[in-house]
N, C-alpha and C positions, 0 to 999 in steps of 0.2 A: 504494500500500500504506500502511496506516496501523496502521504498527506501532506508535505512541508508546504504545498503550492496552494490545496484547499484549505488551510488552516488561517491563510493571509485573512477569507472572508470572515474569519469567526467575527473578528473587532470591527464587524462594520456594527454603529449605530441602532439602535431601537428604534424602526419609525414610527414614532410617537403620535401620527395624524391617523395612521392604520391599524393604531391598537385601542384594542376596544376589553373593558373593564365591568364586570355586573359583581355589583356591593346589592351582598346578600344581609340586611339587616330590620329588624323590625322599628328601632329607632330613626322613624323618619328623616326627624332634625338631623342628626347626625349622619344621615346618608344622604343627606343634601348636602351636607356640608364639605365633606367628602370628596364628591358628584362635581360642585365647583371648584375644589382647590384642582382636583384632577384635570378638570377639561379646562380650566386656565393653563396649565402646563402640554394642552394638546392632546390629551384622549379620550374616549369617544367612551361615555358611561350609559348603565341601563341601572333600574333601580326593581330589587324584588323583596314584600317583606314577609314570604314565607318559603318554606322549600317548596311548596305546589308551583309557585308563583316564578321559583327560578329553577325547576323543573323545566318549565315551559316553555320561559325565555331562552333556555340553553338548546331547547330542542329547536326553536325557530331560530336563533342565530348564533352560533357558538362564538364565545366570546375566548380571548387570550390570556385572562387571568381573573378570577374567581375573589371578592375577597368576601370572606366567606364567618358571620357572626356565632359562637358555639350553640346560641341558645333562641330558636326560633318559637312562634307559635305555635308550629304544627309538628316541631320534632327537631331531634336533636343534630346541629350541623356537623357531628362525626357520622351519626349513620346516613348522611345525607353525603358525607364527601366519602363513605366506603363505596358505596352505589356509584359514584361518578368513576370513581376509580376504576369500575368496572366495564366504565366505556369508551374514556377519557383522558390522557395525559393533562389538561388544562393547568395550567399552575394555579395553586391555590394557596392563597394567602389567610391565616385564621386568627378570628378578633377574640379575644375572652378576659369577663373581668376578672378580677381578682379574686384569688383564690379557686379558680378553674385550670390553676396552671397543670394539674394533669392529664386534664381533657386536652391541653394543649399539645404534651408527649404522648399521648393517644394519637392525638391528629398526625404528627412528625408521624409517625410508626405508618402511617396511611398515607403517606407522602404527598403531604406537604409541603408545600413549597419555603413556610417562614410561618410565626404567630407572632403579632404583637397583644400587650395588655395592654385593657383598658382604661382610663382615657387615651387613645391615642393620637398622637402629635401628628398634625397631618404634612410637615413638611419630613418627619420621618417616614410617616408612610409611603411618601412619591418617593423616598431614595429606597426604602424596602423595594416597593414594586419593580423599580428600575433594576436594581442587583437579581433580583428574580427572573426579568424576561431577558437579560441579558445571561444568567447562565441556562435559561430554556433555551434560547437560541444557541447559546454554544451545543446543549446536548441534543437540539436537532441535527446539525450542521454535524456534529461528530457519529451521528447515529446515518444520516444521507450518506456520508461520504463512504462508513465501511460497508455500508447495503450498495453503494456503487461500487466500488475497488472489489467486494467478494462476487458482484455479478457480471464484472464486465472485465476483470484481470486476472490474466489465469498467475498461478501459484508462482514463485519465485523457484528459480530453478540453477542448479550449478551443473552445465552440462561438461561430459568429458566422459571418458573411460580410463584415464592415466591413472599412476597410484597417487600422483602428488595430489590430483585432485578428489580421487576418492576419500585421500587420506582429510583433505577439508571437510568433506561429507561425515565420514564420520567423526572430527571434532566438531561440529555443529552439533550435531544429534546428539551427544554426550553433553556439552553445553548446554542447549536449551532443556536436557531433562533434567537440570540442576533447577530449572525455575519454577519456583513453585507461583499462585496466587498473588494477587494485591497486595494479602497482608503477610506475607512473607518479604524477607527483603531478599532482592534478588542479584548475584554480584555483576559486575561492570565490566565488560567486556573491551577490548582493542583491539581492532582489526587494522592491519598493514596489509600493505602492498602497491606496487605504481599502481597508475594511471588507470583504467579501465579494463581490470583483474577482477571486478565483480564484486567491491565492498559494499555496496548497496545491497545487491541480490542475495550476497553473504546475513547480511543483520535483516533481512525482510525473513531468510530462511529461519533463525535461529527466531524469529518471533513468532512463525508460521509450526514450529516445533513445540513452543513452549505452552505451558499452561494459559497464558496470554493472549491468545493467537487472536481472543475476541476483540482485544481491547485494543484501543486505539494505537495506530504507529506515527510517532510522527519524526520526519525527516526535516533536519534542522542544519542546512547547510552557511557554515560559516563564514565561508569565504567571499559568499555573494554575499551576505547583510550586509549592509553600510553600518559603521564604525558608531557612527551615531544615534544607530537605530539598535543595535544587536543585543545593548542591555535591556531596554524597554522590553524588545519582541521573545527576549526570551524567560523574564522575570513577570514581564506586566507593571502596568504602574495605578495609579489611585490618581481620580479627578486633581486636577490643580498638581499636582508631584512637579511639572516642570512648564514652561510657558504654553507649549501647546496640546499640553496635557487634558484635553477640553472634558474627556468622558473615564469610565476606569475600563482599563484594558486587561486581558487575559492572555497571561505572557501564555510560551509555546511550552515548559514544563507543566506549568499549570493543568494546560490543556489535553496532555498526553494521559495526565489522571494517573493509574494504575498499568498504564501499559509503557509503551517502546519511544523513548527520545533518543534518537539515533542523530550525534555529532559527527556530521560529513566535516573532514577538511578539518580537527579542533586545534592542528596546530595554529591555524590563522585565528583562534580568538587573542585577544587584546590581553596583556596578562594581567591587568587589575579585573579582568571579567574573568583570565581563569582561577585567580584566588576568589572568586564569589563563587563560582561551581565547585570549587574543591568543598567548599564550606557545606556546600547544598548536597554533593557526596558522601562527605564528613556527618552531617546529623543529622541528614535527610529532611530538611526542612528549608523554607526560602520564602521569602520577604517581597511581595512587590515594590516598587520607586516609589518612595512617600508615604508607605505603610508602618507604622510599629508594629504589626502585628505579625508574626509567623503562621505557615499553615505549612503542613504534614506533605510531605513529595512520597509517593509511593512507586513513584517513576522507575522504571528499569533503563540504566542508560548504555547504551551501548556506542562507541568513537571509532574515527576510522583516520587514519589519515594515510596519506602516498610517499609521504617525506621523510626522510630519514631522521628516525624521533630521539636516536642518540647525540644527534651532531645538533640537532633543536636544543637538546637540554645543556650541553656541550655550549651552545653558543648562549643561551639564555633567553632561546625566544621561548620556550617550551619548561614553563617550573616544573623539576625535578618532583615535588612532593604531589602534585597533578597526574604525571605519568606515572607515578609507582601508584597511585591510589585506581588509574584508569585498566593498567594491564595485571587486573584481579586472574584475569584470562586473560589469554592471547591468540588472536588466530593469524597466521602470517601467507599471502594469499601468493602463489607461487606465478608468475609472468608467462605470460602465453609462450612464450620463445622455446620455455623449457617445457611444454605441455605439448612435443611435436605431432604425437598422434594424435589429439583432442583437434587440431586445425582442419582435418577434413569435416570431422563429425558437426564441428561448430559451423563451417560453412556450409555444410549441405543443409544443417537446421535452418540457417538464413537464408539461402536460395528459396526453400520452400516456404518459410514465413513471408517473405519480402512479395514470393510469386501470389501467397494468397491473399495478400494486401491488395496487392494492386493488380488483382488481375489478370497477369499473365500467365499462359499458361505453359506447361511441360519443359520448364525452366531446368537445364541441369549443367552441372559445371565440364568445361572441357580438360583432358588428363594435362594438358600442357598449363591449364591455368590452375588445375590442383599443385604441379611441380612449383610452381609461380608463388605459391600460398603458402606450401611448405617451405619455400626458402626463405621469406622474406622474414622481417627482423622483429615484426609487430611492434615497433615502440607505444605503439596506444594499444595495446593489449588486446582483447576479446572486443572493446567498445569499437575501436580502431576495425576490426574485422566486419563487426556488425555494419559500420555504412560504410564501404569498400562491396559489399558484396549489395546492401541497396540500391548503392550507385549502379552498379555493374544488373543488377534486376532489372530497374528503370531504363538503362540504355538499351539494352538487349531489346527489350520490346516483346521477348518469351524467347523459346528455343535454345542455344547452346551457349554458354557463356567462356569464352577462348578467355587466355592469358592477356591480349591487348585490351578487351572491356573492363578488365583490374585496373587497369592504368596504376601499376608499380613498379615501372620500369624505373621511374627517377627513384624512390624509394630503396628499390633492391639492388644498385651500386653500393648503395650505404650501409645498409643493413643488411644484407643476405646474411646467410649460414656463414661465410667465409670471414664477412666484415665481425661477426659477433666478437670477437675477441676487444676489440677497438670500442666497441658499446658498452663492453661488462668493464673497460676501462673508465668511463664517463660516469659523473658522478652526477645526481638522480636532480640536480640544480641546472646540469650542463645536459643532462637530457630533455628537458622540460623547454628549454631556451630553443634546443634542436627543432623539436617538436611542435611550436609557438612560431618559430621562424620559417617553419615549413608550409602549417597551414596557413598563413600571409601571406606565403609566395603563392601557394595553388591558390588562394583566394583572388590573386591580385590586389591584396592590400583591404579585405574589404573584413573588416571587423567583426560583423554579425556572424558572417558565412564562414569566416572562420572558427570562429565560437562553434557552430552547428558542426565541423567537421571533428572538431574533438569535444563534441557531445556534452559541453558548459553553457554554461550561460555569458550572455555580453558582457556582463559586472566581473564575472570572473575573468574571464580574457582580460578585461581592460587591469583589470589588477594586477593578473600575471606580466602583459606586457608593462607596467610602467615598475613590475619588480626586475625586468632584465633589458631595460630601457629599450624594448624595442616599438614601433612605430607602425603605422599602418593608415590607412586611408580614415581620416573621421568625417566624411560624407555618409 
């Protein structure tokens, strides 16, 4: 699942003109009073003062949030919100006076949304209500996305038949049977390896293994966030915390809940953020921007990074007490180069995906372009192969795909089988630069397009390039 992208939506806004509000109470005055602080502030109220009465209005127009009095005319509003329960997610907010406060932990048990006691402060009640449709909306959005991702993406998958890579296969499976539940704390896992070795597919596996599998995954890559944003987006912060802090946000740990926050890239975090995640590892608790308050991370975090993490901590971009706390486990993901027989098996898999993408049909590779495949050097690993062999789908147009539709002839001067010695010379900095330098050349300079060929994003590109000053078309 690759929620990092769907997760951006959680922190959109309440819209407060389209949410509609039924105060369930038999004190008139006071659900007028209510009625108007509410729709001053833009929402849209109904007023019912028994359960028959909002029975009936729920049946004509379901409303978005319930607030809901314990003690009605006609019966009591716990057995009146067990019945909704029974057809209904609606959030429901429950009033009670004093001394009903265990009608109140009754109601909680029936999920409930929140209870306040009576008299209630109706400028706290607008920020009750708001806290509530804002995490309904989160656990819509978190409940949409993994009912899409489980019906529309098939399973994460480490293909190959080599030992190196079986041998990942079964550290995974072993790994994720260590996780237990929620309420279990679950250890921390680091995965290595270049470029597009499959560390994503690697932590979707180990999530898809675990006890977890249900719960939400979310993909937190750090290299794209912007510097200025990366504490907010992954802490969260509280209204007012900083100048444009206009509403409260829910960082991306927050949001993962009980499931998978997976750090693509952590050596690019900032290292005053990653002494705030060591802390957040360390007692599993964390603080929004502007909060006194802590709450509980039950999060399972799993890191990856492609960089070489001794020569990070070596240099001091990478704190020492971060990475021993990260590689609890290790999984070290081995480079296509050394996985020679896995290179047919993986190409023929993309021929046939790619041909039933788009269409073409009776697509198969030719022996001189299999020789082509095996020789070449993969510096972008399996990702590297995956659009090499799209490419080579889409021009072909269906039918036989030769060594000339690869187009690795500039490629495999450099990198064949012969050149390897001269690669495993190069260090994983001075590869990276190769590799950056290259897609700008095939791109003609053009930024985006080169991003798409090694499978990043623009923010990342441009980050890499202005780390090894190189330059490129900004049209």
């Amino acid at each position: 699942m690759a929620l990092n992208h769907d997760i951006e939506n959680l922190h959109a806004e309440v819209p407060l003109a389209a949410t509609s509000v039924l105060v369930v109470d038999d004190e008139v005055l006071f659900a007028k009073a209510v009625m108007r602080h509410l729709e001053k502030a833009g929402y849209r109220c109904a007023h019912a003062a028994t359960l028959a009465a909002a029975e009936a209005q729920l049946a004509a127009a379901p409303a978005d949030l319930v607030l809901l009095d314990m003690r009605l005319p006609d019966g009591a509003g716990l057995d009146f919100l067990q019945r909704l329960r029974l057809r209904s997610t609606v959030p429901v907010i429950v009033m009670t006076a004093y001394g009903e406060v265990e009608d109140a932990v009754l109601a909680m048990k029936c999920a409930a949304s929140d209870y306040l006691k009576k008299p209630v402060d109706l400028e706290e009640l607008r920020v009750n209500i708001e806290k509530v449709l804002a995490h309904a909306a989160l656990g819509r959005q978190l409940e949409y996305s993994r009912a899409r991702e489980s019906s529309t993406t098939p399973g994460a998958q480490l293909l190959g038949a080599s030992p190196l890579i079986e041998q990942v296969r079964q550290q995974v499976a072993r790994i994720a049977s260590l996780v237990g539940g929620g309420a279990t704390q679950a250890p921390t896992v680091l995965i290595t390896g270049e470029t597009g070795t499959g560390k994503d597919v690697t932590a979707r596996l180990l999530h898809q293994g675990s006890a977890r599998a249900s719960r939400p995954f979310v993909h937190v890559d750090c290299a794209a966030l912007p510097k200025d944003l990366i504490e907010a987006e992954l802490f969260g912060h509280v209204k007012g915390a900083f100048t444009h802090a206009l509403t409260e946000r829910t960082g991306l740990i927050e949001a993962a809940e009980d499931g998978v926050v997976f750090l693509d890239e952590i050596a690019e975090l900032p290292l005053e953020l990653q002494a705030k995640l060591l802390a957040v590892l360390e007692r599993r608790t964390l603080r929004r921007i502007g909060s006194s308050q802590e709450q509980r991370s039950q999060a399972w975090f799993i890191a990856a990074t492609n960089r070489p993490v001794a020569e990070m901590v070596a240099s001091g971009a990478l704190r020492a007490d971060l990475y021993f706390r990260l590689k609890v486990l290790t999984l070290d993901l081995p480079p296509l180069r050394a996985r020679g027989e896995d290179i047919r098996l993986l190409a023929e898999h993309f021929v046939a995906d790619y041909a039933r993408r788009y269409g073409a049909s009776a697509v198969r590779l030719a022996p001189d372009a299999l020789a082509c495949l095996r020789a070449y050097g993969w510096p972008g690993n399996v990702r590297e192969l995956s659009h090499v062999i799209e490419r080579a789908v889409l021009l072909s147009g269906g039918g036989v795909v030769d060594a000339h539709a690869l187009a690795l002839g500039e490629g495999l001067g450099a990198h064949s089988a012969t050149a390897a010695p001269s690669l495993e010379d190069m260090t994983l900095e001075e590869l990276e630069k190769t590799m950056l330098a290259r897609a700008l050349k095939g791109s003609a300079g053009n930024v985006s397009e080169a991003a798409r060929r090694l499978g990043i994003t623009r923010m990342a590109m441009r980050y890499r390039m202005d780390k090894h000053g190189l330059r490129g078309d900004e049209s």
